[in-house]
TORSEBA-245855 format. One record per residue: residue number from 1; residue in one letter; x, y, z of N, C-alpha, C in turn. Coordinates in steps of 0.02 Angstrom, whole numbers, plus 50000, padded with zeros to 5 digits. Example, Ala and Ser with C-alpha at 12.3 -4.5 7.8 and 13.67 -1.06 7.14 Angstrom:
TORSEBA-245855
+-----+--------+-------+-------+-------+-------+-------+-------+-------+-------+-------+
: num : residu :  n.c1 :  n.c2 :  n.c3 : ca.c1 : ca.c2 : ca.c3 :  c.c1 :  c.c2 :  c.c3 :
+-----+--------+-------+-------+-------+-------+-------+-------+-------+-------+-------+
:   1 :      A : 50660 : 49716 : 50390 : 50615 : 49775 : 50390 : 50660 : 49835 : 50390 :
:   2 :      S : 50642 : 49888 : 50354 : 50684 : 49947 : 50357 : 50645 : 50002 : 50394 :
+-----+--------+-------+-------+-------+-------+-------+-------+-------+-------+-------+
This chain:
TORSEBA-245855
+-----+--------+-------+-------+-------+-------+-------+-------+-------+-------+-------+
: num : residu :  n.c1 :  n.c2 :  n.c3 : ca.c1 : ca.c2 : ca.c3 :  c.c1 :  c.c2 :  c.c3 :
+-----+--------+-------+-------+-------+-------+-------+-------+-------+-------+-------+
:   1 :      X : 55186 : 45299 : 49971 : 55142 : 45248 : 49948 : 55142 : 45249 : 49871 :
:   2 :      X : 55147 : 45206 : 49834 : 55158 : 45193 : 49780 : 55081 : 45219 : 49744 :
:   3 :      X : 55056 : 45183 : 49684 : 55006 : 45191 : 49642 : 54988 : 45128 : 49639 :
:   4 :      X : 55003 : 45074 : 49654 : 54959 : 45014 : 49660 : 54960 : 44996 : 49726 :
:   5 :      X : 54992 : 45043 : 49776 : 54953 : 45036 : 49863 : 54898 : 45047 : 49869 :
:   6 :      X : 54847 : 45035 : 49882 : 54776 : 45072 : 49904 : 54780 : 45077 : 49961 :
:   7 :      X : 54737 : 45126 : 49998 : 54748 : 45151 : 50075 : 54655 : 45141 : 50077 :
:   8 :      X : 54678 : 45106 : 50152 : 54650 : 45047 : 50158 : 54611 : 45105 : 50244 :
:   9 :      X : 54543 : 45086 : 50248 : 54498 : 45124 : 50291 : 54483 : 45067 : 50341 :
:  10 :      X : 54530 : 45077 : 50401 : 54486 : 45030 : 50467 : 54394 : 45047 : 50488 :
:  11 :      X : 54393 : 44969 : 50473 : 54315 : 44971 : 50491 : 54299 : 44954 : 50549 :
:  12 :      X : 54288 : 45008 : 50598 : 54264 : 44998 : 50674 : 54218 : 44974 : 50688 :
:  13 :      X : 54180 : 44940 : 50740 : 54116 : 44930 : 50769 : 54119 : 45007 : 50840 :
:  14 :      X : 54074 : 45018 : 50810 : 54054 : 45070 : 50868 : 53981 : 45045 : 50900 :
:  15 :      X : 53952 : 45061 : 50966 : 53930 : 45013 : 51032 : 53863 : 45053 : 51040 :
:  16 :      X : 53817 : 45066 : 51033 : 53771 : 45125 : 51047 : 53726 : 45051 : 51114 :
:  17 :      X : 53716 : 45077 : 51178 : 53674 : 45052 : 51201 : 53616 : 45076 : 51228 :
:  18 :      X : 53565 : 45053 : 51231 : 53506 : 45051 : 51260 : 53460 : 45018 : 51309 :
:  19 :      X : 53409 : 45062 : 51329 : 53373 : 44994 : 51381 : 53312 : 44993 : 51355 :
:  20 :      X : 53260 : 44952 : 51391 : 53199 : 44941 : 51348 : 53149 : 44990 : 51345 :
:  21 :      X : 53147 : 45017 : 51400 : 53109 : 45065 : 51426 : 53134 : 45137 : 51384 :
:  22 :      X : 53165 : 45141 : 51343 : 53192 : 45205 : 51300 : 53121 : 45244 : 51265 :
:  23 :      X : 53128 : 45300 : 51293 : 53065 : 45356 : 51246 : 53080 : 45356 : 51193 :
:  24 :      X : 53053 : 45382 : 51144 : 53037 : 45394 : 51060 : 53113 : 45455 : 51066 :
:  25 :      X : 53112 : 45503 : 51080 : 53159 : 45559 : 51062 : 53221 : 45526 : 51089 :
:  26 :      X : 53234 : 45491 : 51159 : 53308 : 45460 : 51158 : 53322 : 45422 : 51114 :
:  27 :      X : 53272 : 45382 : 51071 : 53285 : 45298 : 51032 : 53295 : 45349 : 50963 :
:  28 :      X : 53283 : 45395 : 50930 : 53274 : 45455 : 50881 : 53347 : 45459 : 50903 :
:  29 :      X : 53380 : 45496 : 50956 : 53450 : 45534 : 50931 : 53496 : 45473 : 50945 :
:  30 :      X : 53469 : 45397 : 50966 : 53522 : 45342 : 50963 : 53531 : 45328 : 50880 :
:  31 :      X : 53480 : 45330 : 50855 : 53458 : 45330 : 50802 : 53508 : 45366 : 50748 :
:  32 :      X : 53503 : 45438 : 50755 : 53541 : 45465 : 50709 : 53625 : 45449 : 50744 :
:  33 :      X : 53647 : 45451 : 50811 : 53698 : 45426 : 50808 : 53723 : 45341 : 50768 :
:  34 :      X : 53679 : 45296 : 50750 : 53702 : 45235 : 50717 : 53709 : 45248 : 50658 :
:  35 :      X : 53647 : 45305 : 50621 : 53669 : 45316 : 50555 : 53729 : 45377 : 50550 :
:  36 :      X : 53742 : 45403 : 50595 : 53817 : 45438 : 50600 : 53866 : 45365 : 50584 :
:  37 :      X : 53886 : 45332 : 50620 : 53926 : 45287 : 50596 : 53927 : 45248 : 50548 :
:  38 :      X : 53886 : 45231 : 50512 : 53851 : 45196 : 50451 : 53900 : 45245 : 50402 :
:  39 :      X : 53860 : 45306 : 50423 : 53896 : 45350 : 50341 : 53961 : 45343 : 50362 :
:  40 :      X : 53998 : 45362 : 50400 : 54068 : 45364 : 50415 : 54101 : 45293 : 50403 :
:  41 :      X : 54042 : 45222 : 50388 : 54079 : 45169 : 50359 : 54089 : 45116 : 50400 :
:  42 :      X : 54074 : 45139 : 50461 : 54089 : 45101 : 50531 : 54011 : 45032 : 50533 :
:  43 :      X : 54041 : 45002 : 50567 : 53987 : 44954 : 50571 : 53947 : 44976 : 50647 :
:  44 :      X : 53885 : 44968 : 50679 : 53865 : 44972 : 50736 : 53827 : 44917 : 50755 :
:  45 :      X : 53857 : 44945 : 50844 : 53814 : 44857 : 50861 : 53795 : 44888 : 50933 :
:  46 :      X : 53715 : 44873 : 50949 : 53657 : 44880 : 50969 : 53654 : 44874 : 51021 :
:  47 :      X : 53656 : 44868 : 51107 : 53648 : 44837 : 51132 : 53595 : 44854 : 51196 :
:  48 :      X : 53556 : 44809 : 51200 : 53506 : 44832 : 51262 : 53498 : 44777 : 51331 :
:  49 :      X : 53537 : 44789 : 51369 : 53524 : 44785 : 51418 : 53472 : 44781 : 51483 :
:  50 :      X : 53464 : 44728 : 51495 : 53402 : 44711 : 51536 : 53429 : 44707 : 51620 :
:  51 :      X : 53371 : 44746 : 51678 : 53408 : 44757 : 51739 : 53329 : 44728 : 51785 :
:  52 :      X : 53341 : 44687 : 51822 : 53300 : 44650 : 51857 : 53253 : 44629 : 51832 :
:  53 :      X : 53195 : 44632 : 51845 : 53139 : 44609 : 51812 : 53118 : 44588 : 51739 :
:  54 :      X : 53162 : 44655 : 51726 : 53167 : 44663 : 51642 : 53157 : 44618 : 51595 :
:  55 :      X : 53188 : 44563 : 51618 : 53219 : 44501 : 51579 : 53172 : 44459 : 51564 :
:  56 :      X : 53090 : 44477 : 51599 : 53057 : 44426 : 51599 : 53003 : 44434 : 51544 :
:  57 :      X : 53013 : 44483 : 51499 : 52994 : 44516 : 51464 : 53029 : 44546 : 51376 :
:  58 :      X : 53078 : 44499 : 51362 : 53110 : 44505 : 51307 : 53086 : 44548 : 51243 :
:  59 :      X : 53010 : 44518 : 51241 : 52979 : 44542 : 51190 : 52980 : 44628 : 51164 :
:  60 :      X : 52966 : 44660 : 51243 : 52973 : 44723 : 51255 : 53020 : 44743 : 51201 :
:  61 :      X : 53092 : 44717 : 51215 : 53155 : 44731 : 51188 : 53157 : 44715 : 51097 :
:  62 :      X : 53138 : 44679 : 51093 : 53114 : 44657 : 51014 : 53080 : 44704 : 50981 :
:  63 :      X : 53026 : 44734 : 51005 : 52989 : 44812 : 50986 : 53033 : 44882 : 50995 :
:  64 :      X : 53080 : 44854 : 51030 : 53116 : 44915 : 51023 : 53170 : 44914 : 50947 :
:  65 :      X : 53188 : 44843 : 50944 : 53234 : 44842 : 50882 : 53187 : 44839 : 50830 :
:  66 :      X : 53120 : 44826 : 50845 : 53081 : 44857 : 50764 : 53094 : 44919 : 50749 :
:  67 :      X : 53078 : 44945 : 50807 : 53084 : 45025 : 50782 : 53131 : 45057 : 50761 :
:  68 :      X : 53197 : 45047 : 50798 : 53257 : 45042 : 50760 : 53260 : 45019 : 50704 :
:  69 :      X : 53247 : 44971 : 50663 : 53229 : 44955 : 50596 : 53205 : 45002 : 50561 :
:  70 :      X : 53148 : 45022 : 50590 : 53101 : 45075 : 50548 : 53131 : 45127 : 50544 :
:  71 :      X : 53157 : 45144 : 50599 : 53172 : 45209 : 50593 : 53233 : 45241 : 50566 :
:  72 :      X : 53264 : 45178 : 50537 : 53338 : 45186 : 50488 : 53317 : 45159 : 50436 :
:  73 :      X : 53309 : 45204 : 50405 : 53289 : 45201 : 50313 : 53355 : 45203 : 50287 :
:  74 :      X : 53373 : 45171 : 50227 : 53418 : 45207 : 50182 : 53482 : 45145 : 50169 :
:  75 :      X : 53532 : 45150 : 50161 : 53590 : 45102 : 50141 : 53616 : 45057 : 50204 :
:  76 :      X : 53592 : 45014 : 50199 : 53626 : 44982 : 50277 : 53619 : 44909 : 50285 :
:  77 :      X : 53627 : 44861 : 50319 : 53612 : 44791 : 50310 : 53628 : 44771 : 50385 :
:  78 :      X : 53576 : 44722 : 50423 : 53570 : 44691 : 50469 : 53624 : 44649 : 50464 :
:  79 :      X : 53699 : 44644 : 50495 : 53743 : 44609 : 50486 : 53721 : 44546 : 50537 :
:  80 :      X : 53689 : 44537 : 50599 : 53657 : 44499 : 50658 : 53605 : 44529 : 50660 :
:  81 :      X : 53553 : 44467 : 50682 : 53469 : 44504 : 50685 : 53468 : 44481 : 50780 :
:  82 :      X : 53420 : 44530 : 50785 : 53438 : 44524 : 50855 : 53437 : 44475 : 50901 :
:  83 :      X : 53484 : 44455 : 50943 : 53472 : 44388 : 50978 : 53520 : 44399 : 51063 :
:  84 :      X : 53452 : 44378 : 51089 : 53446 : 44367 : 51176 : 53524 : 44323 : 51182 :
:  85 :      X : 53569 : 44364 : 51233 : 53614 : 44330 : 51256 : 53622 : 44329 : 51334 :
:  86 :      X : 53604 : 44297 : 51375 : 53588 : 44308 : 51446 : 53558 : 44363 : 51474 :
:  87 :      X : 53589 : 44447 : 51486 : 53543 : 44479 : 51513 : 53529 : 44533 : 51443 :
:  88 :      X : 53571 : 44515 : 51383 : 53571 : 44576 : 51341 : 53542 : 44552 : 51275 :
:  89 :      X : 53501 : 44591 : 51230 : 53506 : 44569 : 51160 : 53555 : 44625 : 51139 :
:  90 :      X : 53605 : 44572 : 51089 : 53652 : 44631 : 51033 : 53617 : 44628 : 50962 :
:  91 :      X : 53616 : 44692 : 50915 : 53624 : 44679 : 50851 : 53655 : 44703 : 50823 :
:  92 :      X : 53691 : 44671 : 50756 : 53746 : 44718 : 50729 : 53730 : 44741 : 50653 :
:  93 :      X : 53741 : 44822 : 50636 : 53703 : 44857 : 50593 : 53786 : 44864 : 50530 :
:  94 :      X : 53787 : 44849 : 50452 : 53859 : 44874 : 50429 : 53809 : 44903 : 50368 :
:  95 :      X : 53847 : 44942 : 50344 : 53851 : 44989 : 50280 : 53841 : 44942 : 50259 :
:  96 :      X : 53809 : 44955 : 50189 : 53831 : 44936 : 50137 : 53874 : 44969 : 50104 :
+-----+--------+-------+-------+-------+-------+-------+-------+-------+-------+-------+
């Protein structure tokens, strides 16, 4: 590689999913796994999954991606804010 090649870092999406019903200590180590990928550069994308009833109740799922908000401090940017797609909301989290 020469001196005016730059080597160039694939930026992955890596998939962390969830359901709504997630406790504080599982949504905590999903948590530090998204900011694992963040630092490593990777983009992450969110996804929670809704299973029968679930669905009738979105909002639930919306309090869960607050908290996820909250609970990732630091360098990062909401690349998609979260949005209901039939049975799932995705959101997608990139470095800055």
């Amino acid at each position: 590689m020469s001196k005016k090649q730059t080597q160039r870092k694939t930026i992955d999406v890596k998939e962390v999913k969830i359901r709504p019903q997630i406790t504080d200590n599982d949504l905590g180590l999903k948590v530090k796994s998204i900011r694992r990928f963040l630092d490593e550069g990777n983009k992450a994308k969110v996804t929670m999954y809704f299973r029968g009833r679930e669905i009738i109740r979105p909002e639930i799922g919306m309090k869960v991606f607050e908290k996820i908000g909250q609970l990732l401090t630091g360098k990062f940017n909401i690349e998609q804010m979260p949005r209901l797609e039939g049975n799932h909301i995705t959101m997608v989290i990139a470095p800055k």
